[in-house]
N, C-alpha and C positions, 0 to 999 in steps of 0.2 A: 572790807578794808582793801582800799589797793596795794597791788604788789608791785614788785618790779616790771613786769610788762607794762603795767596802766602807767604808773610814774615815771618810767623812761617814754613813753607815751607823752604824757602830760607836760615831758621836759622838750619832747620834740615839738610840741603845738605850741609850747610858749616861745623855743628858740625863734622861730617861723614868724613870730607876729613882737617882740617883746623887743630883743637886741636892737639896741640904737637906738630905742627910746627913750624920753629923758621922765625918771618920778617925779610928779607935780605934787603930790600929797600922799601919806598913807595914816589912814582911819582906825581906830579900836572899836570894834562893835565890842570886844569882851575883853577885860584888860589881864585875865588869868591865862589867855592864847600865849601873849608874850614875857618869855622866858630869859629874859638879856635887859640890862637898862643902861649898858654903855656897850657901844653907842646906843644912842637914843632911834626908835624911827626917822624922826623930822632928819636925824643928820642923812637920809637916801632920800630927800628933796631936792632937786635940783641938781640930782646927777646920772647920769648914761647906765643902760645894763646893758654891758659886756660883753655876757655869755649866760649861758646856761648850764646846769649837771647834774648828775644825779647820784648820790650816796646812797647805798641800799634804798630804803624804802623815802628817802629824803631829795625834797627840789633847792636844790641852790642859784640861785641868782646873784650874778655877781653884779654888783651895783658900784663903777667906778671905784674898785677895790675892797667895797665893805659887802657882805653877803648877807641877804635877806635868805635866809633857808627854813623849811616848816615842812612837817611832817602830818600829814594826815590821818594819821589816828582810823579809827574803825569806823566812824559816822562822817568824816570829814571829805571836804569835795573843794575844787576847783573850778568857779564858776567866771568865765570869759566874757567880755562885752565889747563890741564893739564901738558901743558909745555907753558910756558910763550913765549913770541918773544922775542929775544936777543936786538932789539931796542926800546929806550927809548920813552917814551909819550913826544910827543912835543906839548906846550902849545898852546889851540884856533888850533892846527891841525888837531882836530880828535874829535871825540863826548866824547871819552875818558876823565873823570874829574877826576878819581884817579886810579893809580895802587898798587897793593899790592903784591908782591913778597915773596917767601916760600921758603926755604931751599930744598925744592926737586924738584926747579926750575916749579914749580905750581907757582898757583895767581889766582887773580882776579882782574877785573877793574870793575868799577862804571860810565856806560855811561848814556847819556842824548841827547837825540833826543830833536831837534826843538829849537824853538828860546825862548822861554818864561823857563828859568831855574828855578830850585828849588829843585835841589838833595842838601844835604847838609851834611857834613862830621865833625866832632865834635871828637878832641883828648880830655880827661877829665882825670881826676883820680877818679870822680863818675859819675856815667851816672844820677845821677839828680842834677846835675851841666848845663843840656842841659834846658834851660826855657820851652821846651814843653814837655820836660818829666816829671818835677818837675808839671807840672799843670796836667798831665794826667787825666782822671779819671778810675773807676775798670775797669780790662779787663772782658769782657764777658762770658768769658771761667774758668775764675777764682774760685776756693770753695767756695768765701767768697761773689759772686755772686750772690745772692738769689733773690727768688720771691718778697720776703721782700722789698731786697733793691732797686730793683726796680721799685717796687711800689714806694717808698720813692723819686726815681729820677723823676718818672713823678707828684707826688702831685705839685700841686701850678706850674705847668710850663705852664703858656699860650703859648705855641710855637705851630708850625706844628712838627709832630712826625720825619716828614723825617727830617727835621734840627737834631733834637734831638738826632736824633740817630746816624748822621755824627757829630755830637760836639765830636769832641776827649778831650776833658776835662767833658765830663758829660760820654761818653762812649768811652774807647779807642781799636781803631782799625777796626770799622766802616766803610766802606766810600759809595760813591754814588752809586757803584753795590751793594754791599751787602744790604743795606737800602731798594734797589727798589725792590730786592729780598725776602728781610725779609719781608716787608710791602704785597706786592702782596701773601705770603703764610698765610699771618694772615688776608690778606681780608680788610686790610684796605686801606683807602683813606691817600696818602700820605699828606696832606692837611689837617688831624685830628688834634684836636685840644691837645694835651698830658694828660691836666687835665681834657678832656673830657670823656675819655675812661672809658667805664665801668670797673667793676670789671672783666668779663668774657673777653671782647678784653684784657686788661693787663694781665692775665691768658695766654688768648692765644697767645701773645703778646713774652712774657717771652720764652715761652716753644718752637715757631717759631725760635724766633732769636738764643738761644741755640743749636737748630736742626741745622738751616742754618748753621754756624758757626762750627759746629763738622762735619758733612758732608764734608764741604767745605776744613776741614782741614786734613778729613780721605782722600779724595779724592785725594789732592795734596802731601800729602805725598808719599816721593820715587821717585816723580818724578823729573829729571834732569833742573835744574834751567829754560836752553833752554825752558822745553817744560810745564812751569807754564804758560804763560800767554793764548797759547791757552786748555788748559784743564779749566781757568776759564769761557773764552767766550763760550764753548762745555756746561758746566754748569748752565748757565744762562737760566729761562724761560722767563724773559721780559725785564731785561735790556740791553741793546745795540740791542733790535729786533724792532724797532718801523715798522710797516706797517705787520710783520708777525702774525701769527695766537699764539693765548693764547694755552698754550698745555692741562691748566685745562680745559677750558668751549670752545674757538672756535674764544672766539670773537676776534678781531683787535688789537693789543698793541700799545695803543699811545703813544705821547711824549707832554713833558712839556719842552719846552728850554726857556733858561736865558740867560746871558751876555756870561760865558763862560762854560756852563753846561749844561746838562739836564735831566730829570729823567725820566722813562718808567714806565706803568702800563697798567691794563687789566679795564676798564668801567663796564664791567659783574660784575667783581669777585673783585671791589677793589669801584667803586663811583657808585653802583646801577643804571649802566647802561646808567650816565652822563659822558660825555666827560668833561675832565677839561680845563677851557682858558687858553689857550697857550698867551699869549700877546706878544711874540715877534712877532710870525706868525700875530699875529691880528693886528700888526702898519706894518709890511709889505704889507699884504693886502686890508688897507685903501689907 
């Protein structure tokens, strides 16, 4: 799933080629993508984008006042052309859930691999008009950001931090890599308790996830939509590596899997050298 790196990413490669174009058309490959039926699509034909931006894990395009905004989901991708195909998206034919057509015969589609959907596409006149923008909570990267207020979001939270920190209404743009990411270079047990943390892990805590998050989005900057999702995997020290080597300390990267998820971490350098129960593995191998 992209996170905020790749989609502030995604929002910078579209500003670069997209503003000041005018929509000549926009197509439904799949008509459950779109979530809004006033405005209609057809009404961002025939008018200018603006700008560009990004809501948590959300692209906004501002379309001469009305915003086409869409959210890519776990399977979903942003796929760029320079010259568009002269034929149309035929609905449930193609992975293809919307086309977006440009005056200098550019575009882009919004595809969705696999069977379990959730890209979703939203025409507005405010982009917190969409119910999970309106609930968001601060972005990460943000000024208004502070050690402060993050103290403030973990006070009184009984939760595990890694939930916490994928809450896109307590933090937005977060998701399951970056968390296993963040968490693994602060040394914490994903499995912490949030109102547990000292003052020094919240310190450290703060200044991690900041690091990660700028890095992640120095790093994906300039690069061609194509080629974000492998510069994130190349990025990664534990998530998505389970059975390989930690590159800090040596040891093993395990996995915790769930229903339809799972997170990674280092034993050394995150649970003082305890492996954490996996309980799906553990009803399999009863």
């Amino acid at each position: 799933m992209p996170e905020l790196p790749e989609v502030q990413a995604l929002v910078d490669f579209l500003d670069g080629r997209v503003v000041g174009r005018v929509v000549t058309d926009v197509e439904l490959g799949s008509i459950a993508v779109l979530k809004t039926f006033n405005p209609p699509p057809d009404s961002l034909i025939g008018r200018p984008i603006d700008g560009t931006a990004r809501h948590g894990k959300f692209i906004d395009l501002d379309v001469d006042g009305t915003h086409l905004v869409f959210h890519l989901a776990r399977a979903g991708w942003l796929r760029f052309s320079e010259k568009m195909p002269t034929t149309r998206v035929r609905p449930g034919k193609s992975p293809i859930a919307l086309r977006v057509r440009l005056d200098d015969d550019s575009g882009f589609d919004l595809t969705e691999a696999g069977t379990k959907k959730g890209l979703a596409a939203y025409v507005v006149d405010d982009p917190q008009e969409v119910p999970a923008i309106a609930t968001l909570g601060p972005d990460p990267l943000g000024e208004d950001f502070t050690r402060e207020l993050f103290g403030q979001i973990l006070a009184g939270k009984r939760t595990q931090i890694k939930g916490l920190l994928r809450s896109q209404g307590t933090i937005a743009g977060v998701g399951n890599a970056y968390s296993d990411e963040i968490l693994h270079a602060a040394r914490l047990s994903p499995f912490a308790i949030a109102d547990k943390l000292t003052e020094e892990q919240v310190d450290t805590l703060y200044a991690v996830l900041r690091e990660i998050l700028q890095g992640a989005v120095a790093h994906s900057s300039g690069k061609p939509a194509a080629e974000l999702k492998d510069a994130k995997r190349k990025g990664m020290a534990v998530h998505g590596r389970t059975g390989q080597e930690c590159p800090v300390c040596g040891d093993t990267v395990r996995e915790v899997s769930f229903a339809d998820t799972s997170l990674q971490y280092c034993p050394t350098c995150q649970t003082g050298g305890k492996p954490l129960a996996d309980r799906r593995m553990s009803r399999l191998l009863k």
